[in-house]
C-alpha positions as CSV (number, residue, x, y, z in Angstrom):
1,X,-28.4,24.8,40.0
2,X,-25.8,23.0,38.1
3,X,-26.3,19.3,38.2
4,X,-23.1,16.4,38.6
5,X,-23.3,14.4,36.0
6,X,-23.6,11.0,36.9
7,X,-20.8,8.2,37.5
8,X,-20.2,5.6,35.2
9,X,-17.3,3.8,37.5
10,X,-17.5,1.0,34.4
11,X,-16.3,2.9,31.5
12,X,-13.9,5.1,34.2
13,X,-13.0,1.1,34.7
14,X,-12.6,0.6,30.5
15,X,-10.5,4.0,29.9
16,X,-8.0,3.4,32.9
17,X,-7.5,-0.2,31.9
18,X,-7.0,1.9,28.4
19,X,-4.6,4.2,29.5
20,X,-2.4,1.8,31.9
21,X,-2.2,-0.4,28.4
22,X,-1.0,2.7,26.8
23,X,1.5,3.2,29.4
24,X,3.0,-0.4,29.4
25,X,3.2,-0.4,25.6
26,X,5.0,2.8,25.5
27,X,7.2,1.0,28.3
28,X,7.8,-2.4,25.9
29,X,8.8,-0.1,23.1
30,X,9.3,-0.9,19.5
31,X,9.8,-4.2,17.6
32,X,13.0,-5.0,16.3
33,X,12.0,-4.9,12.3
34,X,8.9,-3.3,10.3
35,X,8.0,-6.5,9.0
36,X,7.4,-7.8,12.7
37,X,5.7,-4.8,13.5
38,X,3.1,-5.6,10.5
39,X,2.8,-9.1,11.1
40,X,1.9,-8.6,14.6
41,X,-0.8,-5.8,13.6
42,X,-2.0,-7.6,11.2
43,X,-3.3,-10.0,14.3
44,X,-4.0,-7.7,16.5
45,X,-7.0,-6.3,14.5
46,X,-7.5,-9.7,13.5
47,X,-11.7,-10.1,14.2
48,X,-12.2,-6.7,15.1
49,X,-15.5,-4.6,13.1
50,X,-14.4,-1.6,10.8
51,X,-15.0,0.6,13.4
52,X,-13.0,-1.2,15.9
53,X,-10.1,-1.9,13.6
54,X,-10.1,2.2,12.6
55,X,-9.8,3.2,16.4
56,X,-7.7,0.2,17.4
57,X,-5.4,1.6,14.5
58,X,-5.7,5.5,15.7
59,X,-4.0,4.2,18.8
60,X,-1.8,2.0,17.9
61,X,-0.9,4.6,14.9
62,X,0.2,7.2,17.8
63,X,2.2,4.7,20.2
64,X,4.3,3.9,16.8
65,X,4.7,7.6,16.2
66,X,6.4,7.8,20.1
67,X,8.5,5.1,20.0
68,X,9.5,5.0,16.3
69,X,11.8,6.5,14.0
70,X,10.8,10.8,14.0
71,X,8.1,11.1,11.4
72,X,8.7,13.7,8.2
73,X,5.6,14.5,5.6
74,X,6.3,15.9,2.2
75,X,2.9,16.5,0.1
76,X,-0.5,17.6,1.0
77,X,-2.1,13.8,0.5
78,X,0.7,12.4,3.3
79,X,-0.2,15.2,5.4
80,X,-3.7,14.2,6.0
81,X,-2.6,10.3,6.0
82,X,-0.4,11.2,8.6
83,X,-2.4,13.0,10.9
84,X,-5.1,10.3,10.7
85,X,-2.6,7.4,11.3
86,X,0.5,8.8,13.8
87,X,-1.7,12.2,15.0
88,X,0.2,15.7,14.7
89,X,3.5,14.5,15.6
90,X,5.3,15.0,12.2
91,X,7.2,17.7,10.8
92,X,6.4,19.0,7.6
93,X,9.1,18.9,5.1
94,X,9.5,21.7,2.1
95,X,10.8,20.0,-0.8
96,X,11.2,15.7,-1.3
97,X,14.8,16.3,-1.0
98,X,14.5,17.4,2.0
99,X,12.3,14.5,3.3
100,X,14.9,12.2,1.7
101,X,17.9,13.8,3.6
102,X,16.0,13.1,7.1
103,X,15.7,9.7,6.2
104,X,19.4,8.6,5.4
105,X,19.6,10.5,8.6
106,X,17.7,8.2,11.0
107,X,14.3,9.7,10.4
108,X,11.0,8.1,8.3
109,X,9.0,9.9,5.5
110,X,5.7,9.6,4.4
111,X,6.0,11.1,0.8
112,X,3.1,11.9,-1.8
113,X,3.2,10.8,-5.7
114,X,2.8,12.9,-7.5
115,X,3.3,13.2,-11.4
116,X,4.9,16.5,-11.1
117,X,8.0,15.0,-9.0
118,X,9.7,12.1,-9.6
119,X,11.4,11.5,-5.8
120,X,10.8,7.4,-5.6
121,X,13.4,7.1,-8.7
122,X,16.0,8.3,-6.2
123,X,15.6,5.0,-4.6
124,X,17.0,2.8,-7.4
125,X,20.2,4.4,-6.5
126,X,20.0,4.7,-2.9
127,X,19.3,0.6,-1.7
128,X,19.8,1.9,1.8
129,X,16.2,3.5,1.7
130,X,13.4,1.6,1.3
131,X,9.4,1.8,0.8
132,X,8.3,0.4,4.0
133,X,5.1,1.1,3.8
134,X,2.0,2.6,1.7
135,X,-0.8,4.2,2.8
136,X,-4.4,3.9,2.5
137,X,-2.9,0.5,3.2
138,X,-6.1,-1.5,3.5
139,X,-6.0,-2.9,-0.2
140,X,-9.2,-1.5,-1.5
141,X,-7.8,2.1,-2.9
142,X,-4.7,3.1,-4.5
143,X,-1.8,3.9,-2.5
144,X,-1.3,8.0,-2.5
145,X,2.4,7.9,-0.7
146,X,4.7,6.3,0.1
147,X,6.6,5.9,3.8
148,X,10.4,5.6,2.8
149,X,13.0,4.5,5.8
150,X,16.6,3.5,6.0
151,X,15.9,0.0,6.3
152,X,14.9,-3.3,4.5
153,X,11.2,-4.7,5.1
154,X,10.7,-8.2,5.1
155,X,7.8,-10.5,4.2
156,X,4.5,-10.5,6.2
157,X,2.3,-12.9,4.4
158,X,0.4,-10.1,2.8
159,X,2.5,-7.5,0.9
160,X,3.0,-5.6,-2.6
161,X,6.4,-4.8,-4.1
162,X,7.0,-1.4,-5.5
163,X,9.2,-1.6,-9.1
164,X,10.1,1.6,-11.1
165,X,11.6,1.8,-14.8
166,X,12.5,4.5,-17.2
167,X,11.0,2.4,-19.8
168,X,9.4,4.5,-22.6
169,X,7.1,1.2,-23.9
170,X,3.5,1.8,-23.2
171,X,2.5,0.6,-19.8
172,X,1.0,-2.6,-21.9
173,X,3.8,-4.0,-23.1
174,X,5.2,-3.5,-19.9
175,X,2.5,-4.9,-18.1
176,X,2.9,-8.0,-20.5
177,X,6.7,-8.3,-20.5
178,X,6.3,-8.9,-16.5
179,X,3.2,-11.7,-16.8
180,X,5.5,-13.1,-19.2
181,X,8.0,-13.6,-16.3
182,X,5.5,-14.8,-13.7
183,X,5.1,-11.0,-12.2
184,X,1.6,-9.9,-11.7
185,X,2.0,-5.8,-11.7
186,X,-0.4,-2.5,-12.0
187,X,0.3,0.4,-13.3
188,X,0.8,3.1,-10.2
189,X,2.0,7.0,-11.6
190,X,4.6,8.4,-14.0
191,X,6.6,11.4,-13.2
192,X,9.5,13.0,-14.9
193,X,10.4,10.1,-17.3
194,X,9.9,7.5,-14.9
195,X,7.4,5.0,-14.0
196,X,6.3,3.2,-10.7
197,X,4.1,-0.2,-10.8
198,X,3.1,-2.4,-8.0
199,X,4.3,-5.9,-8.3
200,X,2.2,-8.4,-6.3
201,X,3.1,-9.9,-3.1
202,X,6.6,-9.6,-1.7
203,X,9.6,-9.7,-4.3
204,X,13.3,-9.2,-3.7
205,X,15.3,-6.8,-5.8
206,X,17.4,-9.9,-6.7
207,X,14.3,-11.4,-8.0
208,X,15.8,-13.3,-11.1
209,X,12.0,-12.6,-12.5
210,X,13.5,-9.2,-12.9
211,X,16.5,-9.9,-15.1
212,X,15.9,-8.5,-18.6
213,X,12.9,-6.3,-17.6
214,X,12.1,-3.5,-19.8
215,X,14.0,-0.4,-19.2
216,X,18.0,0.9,-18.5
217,X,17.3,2.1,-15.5
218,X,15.4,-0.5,-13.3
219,X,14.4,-2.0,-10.2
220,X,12.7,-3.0,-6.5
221,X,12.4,0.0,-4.0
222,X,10.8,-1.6,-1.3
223,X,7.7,-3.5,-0.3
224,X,4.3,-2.9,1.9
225,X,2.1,-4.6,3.8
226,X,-1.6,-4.7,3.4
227,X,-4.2,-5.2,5.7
């Protein structure tokens, strides 16, 4: 004889209250601006263990991936990010190019760097499309891609500010050139001639900071938060 198993009406009580919270945040929809969306995230899991913060996030992840922008992966590393932070709900993009074409048409991509493709220079000339985003995003490891959309992310109190050059100097006089100017960067990848550093906290491509920094071909492509 097969055996019921037995009820447990409190946690039936925990993952309805769960699922009706689900429903009405799918119902509010999205925030008007990325940077909102961050700054309000970034108190939500304020408090909350590891473990809490990771599944609070795998939730929150997917209800972003419904109401959002449509979500495109290019790379292998984005593809596991992805999955792990907005579920399966992506589409997989061939080439960068192709990623970057769905973005200046509404869409958001979560992009790999890679030295063996230079797509983030394509930025410089394109101001419409910006890093939004950069994932792991917690701070502690280096960020393996990049989520580009056609839109300009504020400031959220915690951020880092993504700058590529086609500046031949070695990375130290580079490195030194910004300190000299008051910027606090790290080297990040090269690919294809060009180089991408983070810049610490949140700084405009207008930055004056940024006026007579090494290289012809310069500049901001967009900023992320950290959490």
């Amino acid at each position: 004889m097969l055996n019921a198993p037995p009820e447990d009406a409190a946690r039936l009580a925990l993952d309805r209250a769960l699922a009706q919270a689900v429903r009405a945040r799918l119902t509010a929809g999205p925030r008007p601006t990325v940077d909102a969306d961050a700054i309000a995230l970034r108190d939500a899991l304020k408090g909350l263990k590891p473990a809490e913060a990771s599944a609070a996030r795998s939730v929150l992840g997917r209800l972003d991936a419904a109401t959002g922008p449509r979500l495109i992966v290019w790379g292998p590393a984005s593809q596991v990010l992805a999955a792990d932070r907005y579920g399966l709900s992506a589409r997989i993009a061939a080439k960068p190019e192709a990623a970057l074409k769905a973005v200046r048409d509404g869409a958001r991509a979560l992009m790999d760097l890679t030295p063996s493709n230079a797509w983030f220079g394509r930025l410089l000339a394109e101001p419409a499309l910006r890093v939004i985003a950069a994932l792991p995003d917690h701070g502690a490891g280096v960020p393996r891609s990049l989520l580009v959309q056609k839109t300009q992310p504020g400031p959220t109190g915690h951020d880092r500010t993504f700058w590529a050059t086609d500046s031949s100097l070695p990375n130290s006089r580079i490195l030194d050139a910004l300190a000299d100017a008051g910027l606090a960067a790290t080297p990040l990848i090269e690919a294809g001639g060009l180089k991408l550093f983070v810049l610490a906290g949140y700084v405009q491509a207008e930055d004056g900071r940024l006026n007579g920094a090494p290289g012809t071909l310069s500049g901001v492509i967009g900023a992320a938060p950290l959490f």
